[in-house]
Every structure is written in C-alpha cells, then in structure tokens.
N, C-alpha and C positions, 0 to 999 in steps of 0.2 A: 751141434751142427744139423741134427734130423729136423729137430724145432725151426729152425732157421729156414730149413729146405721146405716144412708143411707150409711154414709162413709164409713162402716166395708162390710155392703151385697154390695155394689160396688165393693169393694177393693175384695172380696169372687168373684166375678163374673167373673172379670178381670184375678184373678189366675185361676179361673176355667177353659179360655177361653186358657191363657197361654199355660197350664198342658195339655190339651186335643190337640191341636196344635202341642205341643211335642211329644205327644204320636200316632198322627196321622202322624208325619215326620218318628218316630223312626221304625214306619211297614210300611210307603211307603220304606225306605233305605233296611227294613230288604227282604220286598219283593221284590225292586230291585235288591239287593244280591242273593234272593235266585234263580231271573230269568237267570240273568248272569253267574250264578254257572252254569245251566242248560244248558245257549246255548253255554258255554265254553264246558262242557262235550259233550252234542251233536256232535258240531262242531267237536270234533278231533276222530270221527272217520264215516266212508261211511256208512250213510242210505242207505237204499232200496232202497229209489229212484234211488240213486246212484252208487248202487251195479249191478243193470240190464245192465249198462256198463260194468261191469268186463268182462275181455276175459277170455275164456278156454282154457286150452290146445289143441290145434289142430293137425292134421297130416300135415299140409303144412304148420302154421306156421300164418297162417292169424287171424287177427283180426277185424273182421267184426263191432266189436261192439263198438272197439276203434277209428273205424273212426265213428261213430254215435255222440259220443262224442266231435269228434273234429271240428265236424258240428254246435255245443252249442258254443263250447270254440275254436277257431283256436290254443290257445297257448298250448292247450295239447299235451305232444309229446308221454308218456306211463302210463305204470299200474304197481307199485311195491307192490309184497308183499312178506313178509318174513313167513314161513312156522309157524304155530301153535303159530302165536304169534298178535297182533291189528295192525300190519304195514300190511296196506291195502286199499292204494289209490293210485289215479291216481296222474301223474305228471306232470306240466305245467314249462312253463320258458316263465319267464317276459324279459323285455326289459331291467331290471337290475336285482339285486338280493335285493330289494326293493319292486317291486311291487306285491309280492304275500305274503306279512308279514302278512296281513292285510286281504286278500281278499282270499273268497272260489274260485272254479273251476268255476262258474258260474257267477265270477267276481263281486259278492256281497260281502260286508263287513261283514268279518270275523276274530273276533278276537284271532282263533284257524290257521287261515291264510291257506296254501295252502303248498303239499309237492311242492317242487319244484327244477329244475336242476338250476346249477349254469348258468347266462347268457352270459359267457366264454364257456361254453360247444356246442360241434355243437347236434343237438335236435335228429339225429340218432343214439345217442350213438357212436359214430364211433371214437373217440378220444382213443389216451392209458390209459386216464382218469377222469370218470365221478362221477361228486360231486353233491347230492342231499342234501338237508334242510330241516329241520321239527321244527313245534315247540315241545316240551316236556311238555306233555299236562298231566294230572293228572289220574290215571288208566288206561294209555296207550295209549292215546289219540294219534292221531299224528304220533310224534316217540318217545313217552314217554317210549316206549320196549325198545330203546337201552338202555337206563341206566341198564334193567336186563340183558346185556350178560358180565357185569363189574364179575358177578359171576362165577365161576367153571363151575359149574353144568351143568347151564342154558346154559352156550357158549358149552359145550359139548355139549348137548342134541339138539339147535339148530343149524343148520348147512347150511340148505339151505333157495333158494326162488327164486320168478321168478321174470321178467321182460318181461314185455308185451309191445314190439312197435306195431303197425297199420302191418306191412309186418312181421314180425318177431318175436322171443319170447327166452330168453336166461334164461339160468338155472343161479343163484346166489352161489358161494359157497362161505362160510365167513369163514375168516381163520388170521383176529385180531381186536381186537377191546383195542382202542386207547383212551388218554387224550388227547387231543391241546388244544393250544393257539387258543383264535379267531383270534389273527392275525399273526397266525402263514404263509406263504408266501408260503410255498414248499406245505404244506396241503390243503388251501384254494383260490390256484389261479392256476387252471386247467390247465393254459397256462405255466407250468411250468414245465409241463410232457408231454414231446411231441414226447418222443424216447421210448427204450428200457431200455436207460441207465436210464435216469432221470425218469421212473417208478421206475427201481429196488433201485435207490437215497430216492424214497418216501417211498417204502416199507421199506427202513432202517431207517430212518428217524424217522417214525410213530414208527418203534420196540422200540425205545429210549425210548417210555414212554406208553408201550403195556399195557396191563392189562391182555390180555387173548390171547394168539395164537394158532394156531395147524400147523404142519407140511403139507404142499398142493403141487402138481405139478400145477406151477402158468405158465409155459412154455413162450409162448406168448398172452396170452389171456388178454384180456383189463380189467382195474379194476373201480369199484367202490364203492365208500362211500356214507355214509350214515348218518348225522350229525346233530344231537342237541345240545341244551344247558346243561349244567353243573348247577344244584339246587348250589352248595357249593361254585361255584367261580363263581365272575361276567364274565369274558372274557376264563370261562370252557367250555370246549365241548369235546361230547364225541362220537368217530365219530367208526362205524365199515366199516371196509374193507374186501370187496370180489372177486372175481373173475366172467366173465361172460363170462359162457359155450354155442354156440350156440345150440338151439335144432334142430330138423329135417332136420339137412344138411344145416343149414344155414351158411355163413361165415361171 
C-alpha cells in the first residue's frame, strides 16, 4: 500500500509539474500576442520621434526637414499625407518592391513595413505616374484609411493632401478610388504609363471597377495612387487615385 501511495504523490507531482508548465507556455504566447498586437499597432502609424521630420508648408517650397531624414535613410524620397485621415508618413523606395515589406524607415525590421514608391518609379515623382504601397494595418495603421473612402460620405468629405519632396511640395486631389487585381499590369507597373494617352488608358481602366469618383479637371497633371490590400480577397486591393497639383509656382 506505501508503494501504491509514493506512486499516486509522484504521479500528483509530475501532473503538477506538467499543468504548471502549460500554464506557464499559455501566458508567455498570450503575452507574446499581446506584445505583437502592440508593436503591429505602433508600427503603422509615425511617432514623434518621427513626426519632427514632417515638412510644413512653405512659401518656396523647401524642405528642410526632409532632407534631415534622408541623411538617416538615403532611400527616402518624400512625406505623404492625406488630409484629416492616419495616412501620415514618409516614403522610401527600395531597390525592389520587396524590400520595405518588412522593414521601417530606419531600415529596421518591421512588421507594419514601410510606405513605399513602386521601384519602377523615378524617386522625383516626375513620371505621368506614380504608385505607392502600404500595408493595411488595423485602425488605420499604414494605409489602413483607404479601405474608408470605399464609402460615400467619407470619399466626399475627403478630398485632398499633400505630398512633400526635399525641393518641392504638390497638393493631392483624389478623384476615384478603385478594386484591382494585384496583378493587375496596367495598375501596377508604372512603366506602362508613360504618355498622355496610356494615363488617360489607366484612368479608364481603374473606372471599370471604381467604387467612388467625382468629376476633376485632371488637364495634364501627373497622377498618383495609393495602394493596399483588400481584407476579403487574397490578390484585393484597394487603390485610390489622385492628381498632383504643384504649390508655389513649382512645375
């Protein structure tokens, strides 16, 4: 019977150690969820620290602060933000359209990744048209805001935003916001718009599957997008398209 008894508080012991073990795995996962939850939210959208880079509007047009920036980062080329909404960072272009998935402005590993220009695009904007990437990050993270201009209201209501080079600074006017394909060709390969024509080709194109337009004088003025993922379709995206107005006499 003694045998019996060592064998039962042994066998007690062992489940104790088990149980406790388990319980000790299931709050190290739940705390490393709840840290990664954290620096996913963090990451998609510009701390402070980050924010002291932001340009202001100027009277000539300069950017003092975005070359600061690009003294940290050489791949920075601008500052996007869209007016009264979390789109509000700077924007780098990698040597493909790969390597800022992953990694912040300070080329540390981020899993919120980096906005960034397509690696087709020439970095002064000066193309008939220029395609930016975000991830779609959870209350807005990112460019988790395009998903809200799929609404009425909200595409009414916002309209504009700016664009900050190092020399220069262009007004945003958006004027549709779009479904694609991710591998959609005409949308997503910059090099395919390199006229007047083949713009106005995209601009029809993207109409095919608009969601929200408004009527704009687009004249000759260069356009760009602005492009996340789609939550409901694996190869969704939902991209808005704008116009870029120069400010202060620039061309």
């Amino acid at each position: 019977m003694q045998i019996l008894a060592n064998i039962s508080r042994i066998g007690e012991k062992i489940l104790d150690r088990i149980v406790a073990t388990i319980l000790i795995l299931v709050m190290l996962f739940a705390g490393y969820s709840l840290w990664n939850s954290y620096m996913l939210f963090r990451g998609g959208f510009a701390g402070d620290e980050l924010l002291k880079f932001k340009p202001q509007i100027s009277e000539n047009g300069e950017n003092p602060t975005l070359w600061d920036l690009m003294k940290i980062n050489e791949d920075v080329v601008a500052w996007v933000t869209i007016d009264d909404t979390n789109i509000d960072h700077p924007v780098v272009q990698g040597e493909d359209n790969m390597e800022y998935i992953n990694k912040d402005v300070y080329k540390k590993f981020a899993l919120s990744g980096s906005i960034f220009l397509d690696y087709r695009n020439n970095r002064d904007f000066t193309d008939p048209y220029s395609l930016l990437y975000g991830h779609h990050m959870e209350r807005g993270g990112m460019f988790g805001d395009v998903a809200l201009f799929e609404d009425k209201k909200y595409f009414d209501k916002h309209k504009y935003g700016t664009l900050f080079l190092p020399d220069k600074t262009y007004r945003i006017e958006i004027f549709m916001v779009s479904k694609i394909d991710a591998y959609d060709q005409i949308i997503f390969n910059p090099k395919t718009t390199q006229s007047l024509v083949q713009r106005q080709n995209l601009i029809d194109h993207a109409r095919k599957n608009k969601l929200q337009e408004r009527d704009i004088d687009i004249r000759e003025d260069k356009i760009i997008a602005l492009s996340t993922c789609e939550k409901a379709t694996t190869n969704g995206r939902t991209i808005i398209l704008g116009v870029l107005r120069p400010m202060n006499g620039d061309n």
